[in-house]
N, C-alpha and C positions, 0 to 999 in steps of 0.2 A: 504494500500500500504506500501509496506517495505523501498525500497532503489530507488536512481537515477538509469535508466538504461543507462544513458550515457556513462559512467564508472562503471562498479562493483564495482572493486581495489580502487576505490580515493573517494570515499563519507565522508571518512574522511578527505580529505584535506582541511583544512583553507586558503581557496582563499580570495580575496576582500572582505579584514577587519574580517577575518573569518570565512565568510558564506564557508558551504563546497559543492560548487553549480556546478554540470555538469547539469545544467538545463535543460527541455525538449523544451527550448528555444533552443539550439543545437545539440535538438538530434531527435527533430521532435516530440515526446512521452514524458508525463506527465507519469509517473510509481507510486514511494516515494514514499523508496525511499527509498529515501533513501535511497557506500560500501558505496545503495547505498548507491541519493541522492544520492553512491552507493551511483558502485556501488552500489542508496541514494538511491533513490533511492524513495512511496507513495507508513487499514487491517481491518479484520472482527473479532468479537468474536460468533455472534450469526444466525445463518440463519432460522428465522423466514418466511420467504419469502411466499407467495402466488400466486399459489401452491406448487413450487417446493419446498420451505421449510415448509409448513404447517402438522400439525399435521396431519395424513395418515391414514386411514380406507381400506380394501379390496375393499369398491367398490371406494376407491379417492386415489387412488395409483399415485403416482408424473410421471410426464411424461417427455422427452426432451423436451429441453425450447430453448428459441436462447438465453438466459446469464441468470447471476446471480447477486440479487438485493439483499441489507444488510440492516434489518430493515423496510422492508415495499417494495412493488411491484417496478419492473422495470420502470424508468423512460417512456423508449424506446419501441413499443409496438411487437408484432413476423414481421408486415410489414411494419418496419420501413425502409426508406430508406438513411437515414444520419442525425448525429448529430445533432443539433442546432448552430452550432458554426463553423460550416463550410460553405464553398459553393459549393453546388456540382457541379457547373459550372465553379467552378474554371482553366481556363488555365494554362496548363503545358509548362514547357520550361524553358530556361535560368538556369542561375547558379549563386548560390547566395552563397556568403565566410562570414565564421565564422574565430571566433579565439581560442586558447585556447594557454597555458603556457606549459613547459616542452620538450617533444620529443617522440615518439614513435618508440620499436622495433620490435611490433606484432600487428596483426589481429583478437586475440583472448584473447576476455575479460574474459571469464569465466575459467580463472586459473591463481594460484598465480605467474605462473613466469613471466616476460616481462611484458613492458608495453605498453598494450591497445590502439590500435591510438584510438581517438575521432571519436563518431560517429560509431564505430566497430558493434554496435548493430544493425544498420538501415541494416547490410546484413542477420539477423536474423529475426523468426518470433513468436510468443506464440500461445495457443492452444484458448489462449480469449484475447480481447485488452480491458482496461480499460477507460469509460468513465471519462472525463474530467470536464463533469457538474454536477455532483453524489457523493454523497460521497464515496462508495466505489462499484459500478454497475459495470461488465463485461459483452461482447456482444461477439457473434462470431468472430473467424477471424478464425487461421489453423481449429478449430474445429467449426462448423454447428452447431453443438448440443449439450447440455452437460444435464446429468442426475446425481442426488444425490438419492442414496437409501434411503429409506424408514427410516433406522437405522443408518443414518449418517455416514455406515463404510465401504462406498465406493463412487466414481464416476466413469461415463463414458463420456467419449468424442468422439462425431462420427463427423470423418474427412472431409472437403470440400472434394470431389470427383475433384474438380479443383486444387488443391493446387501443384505446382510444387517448386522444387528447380531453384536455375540459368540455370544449365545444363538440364533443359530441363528434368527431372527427375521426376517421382510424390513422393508425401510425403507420407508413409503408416505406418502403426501400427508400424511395423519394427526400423522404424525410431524416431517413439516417446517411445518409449520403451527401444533403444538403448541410446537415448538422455539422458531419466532421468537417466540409469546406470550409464552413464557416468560422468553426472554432480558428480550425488555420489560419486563416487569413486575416479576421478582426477580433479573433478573440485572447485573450492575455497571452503571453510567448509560451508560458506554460505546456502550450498543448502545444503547439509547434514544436516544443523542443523533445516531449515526448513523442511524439510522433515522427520526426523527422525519419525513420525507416520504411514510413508506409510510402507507396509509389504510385499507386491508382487503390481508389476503391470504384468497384461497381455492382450492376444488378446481375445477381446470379438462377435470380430464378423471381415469382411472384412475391414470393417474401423472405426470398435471401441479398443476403448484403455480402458483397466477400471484399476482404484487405487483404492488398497483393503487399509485401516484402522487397525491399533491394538487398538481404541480408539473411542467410539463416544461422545465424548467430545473436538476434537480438528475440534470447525463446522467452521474456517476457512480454511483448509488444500483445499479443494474443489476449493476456489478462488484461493487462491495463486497458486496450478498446476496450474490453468488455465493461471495466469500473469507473472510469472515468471520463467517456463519450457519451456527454448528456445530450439526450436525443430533444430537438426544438422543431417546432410545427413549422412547415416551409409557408406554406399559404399563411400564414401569421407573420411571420418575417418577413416574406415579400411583403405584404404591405406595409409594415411598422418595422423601421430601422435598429439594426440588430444594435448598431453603435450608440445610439440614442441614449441610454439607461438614463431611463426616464421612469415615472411613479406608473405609467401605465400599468396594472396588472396585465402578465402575460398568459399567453393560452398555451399549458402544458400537460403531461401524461402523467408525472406524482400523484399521488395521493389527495393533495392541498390545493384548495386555491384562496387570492385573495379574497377576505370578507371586507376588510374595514380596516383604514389605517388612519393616522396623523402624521404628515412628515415629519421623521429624524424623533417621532416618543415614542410610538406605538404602532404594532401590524399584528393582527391577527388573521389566521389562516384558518379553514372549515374544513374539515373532511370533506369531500367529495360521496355523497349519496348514493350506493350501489357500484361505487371505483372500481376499473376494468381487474386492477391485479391484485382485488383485497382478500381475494382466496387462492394465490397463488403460495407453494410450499414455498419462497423464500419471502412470502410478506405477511403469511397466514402470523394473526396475533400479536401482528404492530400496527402502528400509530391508528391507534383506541380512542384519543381524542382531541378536540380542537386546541390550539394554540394559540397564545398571544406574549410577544415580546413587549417589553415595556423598557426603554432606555433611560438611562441614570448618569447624571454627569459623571461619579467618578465613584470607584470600587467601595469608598467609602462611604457615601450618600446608597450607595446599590447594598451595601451590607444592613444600613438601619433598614432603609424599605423590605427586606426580606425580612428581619426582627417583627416589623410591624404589619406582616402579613400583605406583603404588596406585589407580592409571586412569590409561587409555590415550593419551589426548588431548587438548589443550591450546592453548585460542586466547589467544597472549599480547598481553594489553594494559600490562604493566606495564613500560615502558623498561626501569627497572634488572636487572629481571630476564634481558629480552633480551639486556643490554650484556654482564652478567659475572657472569650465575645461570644458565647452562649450560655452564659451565668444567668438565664431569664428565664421568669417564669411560667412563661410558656414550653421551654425545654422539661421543666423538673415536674408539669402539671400532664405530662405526653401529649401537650397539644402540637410541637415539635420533636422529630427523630433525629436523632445523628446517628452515623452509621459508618464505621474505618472496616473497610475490606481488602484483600489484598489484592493487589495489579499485579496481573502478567505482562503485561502489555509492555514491550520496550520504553525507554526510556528519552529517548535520544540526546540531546545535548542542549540544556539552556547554558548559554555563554552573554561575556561582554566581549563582540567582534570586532577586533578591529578592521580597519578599512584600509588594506594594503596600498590600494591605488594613491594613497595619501604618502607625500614623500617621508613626512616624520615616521611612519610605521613600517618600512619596507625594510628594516633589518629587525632580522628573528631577534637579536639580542635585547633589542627594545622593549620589545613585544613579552620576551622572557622576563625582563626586568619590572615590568609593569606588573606580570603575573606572578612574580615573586611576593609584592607588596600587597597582593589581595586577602585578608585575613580571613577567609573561610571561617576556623576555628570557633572566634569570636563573633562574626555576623550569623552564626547555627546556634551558638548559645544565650546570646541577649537580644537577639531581634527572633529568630526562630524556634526558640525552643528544645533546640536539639533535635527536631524533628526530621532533619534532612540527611543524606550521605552526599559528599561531596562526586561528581562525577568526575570520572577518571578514563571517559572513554567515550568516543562520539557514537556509544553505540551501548550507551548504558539499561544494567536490568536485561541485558539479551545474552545470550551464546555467541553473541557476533563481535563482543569486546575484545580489545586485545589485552593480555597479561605477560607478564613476567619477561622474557628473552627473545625475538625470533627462534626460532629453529628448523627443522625436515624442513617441508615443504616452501613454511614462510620464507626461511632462511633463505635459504635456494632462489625464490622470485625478489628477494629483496638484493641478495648478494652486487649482481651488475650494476645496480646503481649508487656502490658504496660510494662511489667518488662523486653522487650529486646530494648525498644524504645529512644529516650527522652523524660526526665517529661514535656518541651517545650511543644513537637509537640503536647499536648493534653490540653495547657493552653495559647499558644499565640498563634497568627497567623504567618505563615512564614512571615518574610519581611524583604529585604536585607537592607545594609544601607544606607541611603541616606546623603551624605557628604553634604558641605556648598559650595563646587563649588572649592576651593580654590586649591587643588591638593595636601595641606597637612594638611588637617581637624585634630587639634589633638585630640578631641574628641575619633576620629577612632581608632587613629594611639595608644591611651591609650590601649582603650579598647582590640586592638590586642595583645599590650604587656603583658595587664593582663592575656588575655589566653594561650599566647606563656609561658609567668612564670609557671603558672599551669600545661600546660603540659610537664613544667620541661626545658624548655628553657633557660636563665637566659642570661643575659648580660654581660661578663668581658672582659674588656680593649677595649671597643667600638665595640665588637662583640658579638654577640649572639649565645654562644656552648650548648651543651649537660651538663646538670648539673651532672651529674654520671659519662659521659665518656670524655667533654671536647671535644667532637667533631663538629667541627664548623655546620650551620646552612647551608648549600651552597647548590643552585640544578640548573640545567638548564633547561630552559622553549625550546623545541625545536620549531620552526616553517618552513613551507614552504615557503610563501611570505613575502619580502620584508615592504610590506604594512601592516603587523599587529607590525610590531618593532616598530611604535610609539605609539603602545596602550602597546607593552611588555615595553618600555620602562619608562611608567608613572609609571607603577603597579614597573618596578625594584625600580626607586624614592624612593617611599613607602616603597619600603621591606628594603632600606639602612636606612634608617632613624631607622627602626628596628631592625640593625643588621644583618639584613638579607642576605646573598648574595646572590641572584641571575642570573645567568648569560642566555645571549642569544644566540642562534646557531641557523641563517638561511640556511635550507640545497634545494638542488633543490626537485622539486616532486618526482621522481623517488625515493632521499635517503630518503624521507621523508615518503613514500610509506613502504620501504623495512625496516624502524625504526620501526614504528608501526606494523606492521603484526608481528615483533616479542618482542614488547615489550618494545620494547629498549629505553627506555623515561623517564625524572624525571617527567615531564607538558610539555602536549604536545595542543596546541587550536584546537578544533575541533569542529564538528556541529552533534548533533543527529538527524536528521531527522524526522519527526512523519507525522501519517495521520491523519485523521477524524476517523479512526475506529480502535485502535491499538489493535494489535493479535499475532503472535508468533514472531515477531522482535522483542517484547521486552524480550522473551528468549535470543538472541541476544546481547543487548544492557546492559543485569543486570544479569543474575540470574548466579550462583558461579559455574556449569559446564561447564560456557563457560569462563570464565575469564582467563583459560589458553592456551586455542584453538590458535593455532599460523591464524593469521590472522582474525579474529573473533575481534566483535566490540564491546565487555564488556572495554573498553579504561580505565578506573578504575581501573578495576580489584575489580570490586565490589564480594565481597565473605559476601551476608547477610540471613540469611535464611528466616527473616522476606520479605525480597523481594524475593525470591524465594517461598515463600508461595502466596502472592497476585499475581507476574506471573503468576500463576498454576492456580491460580481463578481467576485472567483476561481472559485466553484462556477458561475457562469454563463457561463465564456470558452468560444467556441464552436468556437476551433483553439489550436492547440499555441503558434505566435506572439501570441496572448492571451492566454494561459494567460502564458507567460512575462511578457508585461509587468506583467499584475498580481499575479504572484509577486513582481517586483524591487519592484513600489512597494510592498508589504507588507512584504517584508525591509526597506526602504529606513525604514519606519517605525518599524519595530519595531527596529532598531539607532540610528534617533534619541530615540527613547523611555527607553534604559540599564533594559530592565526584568532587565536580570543581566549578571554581568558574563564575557563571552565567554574559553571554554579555547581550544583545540588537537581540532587531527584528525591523522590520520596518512595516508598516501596509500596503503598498502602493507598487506595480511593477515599477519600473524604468529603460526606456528603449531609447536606440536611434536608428535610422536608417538611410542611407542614400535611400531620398526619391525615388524607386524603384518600390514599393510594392502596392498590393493591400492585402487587405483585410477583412474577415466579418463583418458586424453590430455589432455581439453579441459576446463576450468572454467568452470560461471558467473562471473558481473561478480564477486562476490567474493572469486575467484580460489582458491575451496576447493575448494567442490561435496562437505562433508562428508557430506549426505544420499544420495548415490552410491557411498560406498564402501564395500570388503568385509573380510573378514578372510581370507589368506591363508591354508589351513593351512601352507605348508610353511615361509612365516616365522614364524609364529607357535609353529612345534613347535622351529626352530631358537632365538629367542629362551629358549627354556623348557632347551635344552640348552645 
């Protein structure tokens, strides 16, 4: 999985404490992720699968499958009739409020201008819906069927014969054909860049669509068409401008459509009455009921409104809040639940990135010296609680971290390029540092200096300039929320004691949105998003022709060839135990690199609700499975008395 599909556009935003989270806690869909996560937003490198991916003979030629499993057979079997983690008896009804920050001036997330209401995706539909229990499995939804050639250098997808839009309209080849042009062409680079191996699509039959390949080496392209090619009505876009992202409500295949909005406070969304795929096995016993966003200037106005009952639901990322911002007595009267479960779910990396294209950060040693002075230690124990583990890996909480040494294998693909690497990475283990708690370790605070010297930095008159040019040391850390100024605020501490100036600029999401997409940043915090199976997002996220893509999420501005060499043979490992090694020599890189300086994950989902709700036994990996549940009446009429 790549990005959040909550938001496209914002999978970069550093929300509560940094996490960059439009969760599928509000958006009904588990995707990652990973702009997005993203737009976060939840990938494959190898499709081994049986049959559909098994090595093929003329008389055991691959056949339509109802989805597509990574690594070994489908969970799910062809007469399956719903997840595990749902309940298909689930009642519908009622309406149930979320929150989110900012404001919104369009209905359409799949382009860079305007921004996105929440939730904008749930009037959209994909060609496969990705299981939640799995590491990376897809199952029908628009598409019934899907087929992979024989030669990895195509797929097809044949249409639900049910599948309508809102208007009453059916979904046909036309319209999934017109879809992918479209994303290409006007819609965020996102999809171009994924995409960039598809060659032609066309019409294969009445209701197939087939994706021809310039490549049979890129054996995720197959999944992703299926999870992240949101199908839009042609005869709707012909006449209303795709680029427009305007308040129009649009005509889509989801589930939802718009009921009722206010620009940039409020949009609520209505189930659709007798919905084409509300009894299909990958949608039986989700989204149960209507929805309504309600925006809050900032996490801290959004935390009293959920106290005082002004939406329902609440995935908390904010320590403080967890430790002793539910001391109310509606928590201790069970008119509110709190609930710590555990995540499977990768981790991936919130950092402070910096912005190599910037000339003051384009020597590692700077970069190292900066992230010498970051006191993890102490910002986990008086501002969080101790609640966090420091990450240690752009591929944290998974089997895809690197540890300890190179060796066999890594070893061996790492070896050729000792002479573009550090002599480090191939004689210590990565590992950050770990201060004394104190918040001005001077241990650290040396060691930082000695590197900032080295890389020519020097200290005169209580400042620290450019030793050639005299040009002072000064950069601004940009953020969107309020709530990460007191972790910017520790790390500035630090950077003054070294001369260093630092400065802070909290801007709203929107300008924080419209900085990044083009650049415009010294250190900006944000969160890379990763799955269990990572595949072309990390073209995306690293490799040096994407670094200058205006909106494109290389946030670095990483330009290495050696990472761009292991990308290229990540997308091409051909099992899971390949996949793995050249994930670890990629993280192994990319953490000797200092291209930011690495936060904290948490191991555990943290979540409140006003008691409402019903639902399942069993949770997906992220130990929620908000898209599954309902609203009780009889708690709901009780909470009201």
């Amino acid at each position: 999985m790549r990005f959040n599909s909550a938001n496209i556009k914002s999978s970069s935003r550093a929300l509560e404490e940094g996490v960059a989270i439009k969760s599928m806690l509000l958006t009904f869909r588990r995707k990652m992720d990973c702009f997005v996560r993203t737009l976060s937003l939840l990938a494959m490198t190898t499709f081994l699968l049986s049959p559909l991916y098994a090595e093929t003979t003329p008389a055991s030629q691959p056949q339509p499958t109802h989805g597509i499993a990574i690594f070994g057979d489908l969970k799910y079997p062809a007469n399956f009739t719903h997840y595990d983690y749902v309940n298909p008896e689930a009642p519908k009804g009622g309406n149930v409020k979320l929150a989110t920050t900012g404001g919104f001036d369009s209905f359409n997330p799949f382009v860079i201008k305007g921004d996105a209401a929440a939730g904008a995706v749930l009037l959209h539909c994909t060609l496969l819906d990705t299981a939640q229990d799995e590491p990376f499995s897809l199952y029908g939804y628009l598409a019934e069927k899907v087929e992979v050639a024989p030669d990895h250098k195509s797929v097809t997808f044949t249409l639900n014969k049910n599948a309508k839009f809102s208007d009453g309209t059916p979904v046909t080849v036309d319209d999934v054909i017109f879809s992918f042009n479209m994303h290409i062409k006007k819609g965020i680079p996102l999809f171009a860049q994924y995409y960039k191996d598809v060659t032609k699509v066309e019409k294969a039959g009445p209701d197939q669509v087939r994706f021809l390949f310039s490549t049979d080496r890129n054996r995720e392209l197959p999944a992703i068409l299926g999870q992240l090619l949101y199908v839009i009505s042609k005869a709707y876009y012909t006449k209303h401008n795709f680029e427009a992202a305007d308040l129009m409500p649009p005509v889509g295949c989801g589930p939802y459509k718009v009921k009722n909005f206010q620009a940039g406070q409020t949009v609520t969304y209505e189930r659709i009455p007798g919905w084409w795929g509300e009894n299909l096995p990958s949608q039986k016993g989700q989204h149960n009921f209507d929805v309504t966003y309600i925006y809050f200037r900032d996490q801290s106005v959004q935390f009293e409104g959920f106290k005082g009952g002004a939406y329902d639901f609440r995935l908390e990322n904010i320590a403080k809040n967890w430790a002793s911002g539910y001391k109310i007595p509606a928590v201790t009267k069970g008119k509110i639940i709190l609930k710590e479960t555990p995540n499977q779910l990768p981790a991936g990396m919130i950092m402070l990135a910096f912005n190599t294209r910037r000339p003051l950060f384009k020597d590692p040693k700077v970069r190292q010296a900066l992230t010498e002075a970051f006191d993890f230690e102490w910002i986990n124990k008086n501002l969080f609680f101790n609640s966090y583990v420091r990450a240690q890996s752009y591929f944290n909480n998974s089997d895809m971290a690197s540890s300890g040494l190179p060796q066999g294998e890594e070893l061996a693909l790492l070896e050729p390029f000792k002479d573009q690497l550090p002599a480090e990475l191939f004689t210590k283990e990565f590992k950050l540092p770990v201060s004394n708690g104190s918040g001005q370790d001077r241990r650290l605070i040396e060691k930082a200096n000695k590197l900032l010297e080295e890389a020519g930095w020097v200290i005169k008159n209580g400042q620290r300039v450019n030793q050639k040019t005299g040009e002072p040391f000064t950069f601004e850390l940009l953020l969107s929320d309020p709530n990460y100024e007191r972790v910017a605020l520790a790390l500035q501490r630090n950077l003054n004691s070294l001369g260093v100036n630092m400065t802070i600029r909290t801007v709203t999401p929107s300008q924080y949105i419209e900085r990044i997409q083009s650049f415009d940043y010294d250190m900006i915090s944000t969160s890379i998003l990763e799955s269990e199976t990572p595949g072309n997002e990390q073209r995306d996220f690293w490799v040096s022709t994407y670094a200058d893509i205006p909106g494109g999420r290389n946030y670095a501005g990483i330009k290495n060839p050696v990472v761009d060499k292991l990308v290229a043979l990540l997308l091409d490992s051909q099992d899971r135990p390949t996949l793995e090694t050249h994930v670890h020599a990629l993280d192994r890189v990319l953490l000797w690199g200092y291209y930011g300086i690495p936060g904290w994950y948490g191991k555990t989902s943290r979540f409140a609700y006003w008691n409402k709700f019903g639902h399942p036994a069993k949770a997906p990996k992220d130990g929620v499975g908000f898209s599954a549940w309902w609203v009780d009446p009889a708690l709901e009429a009780k909470l009201k008395r």
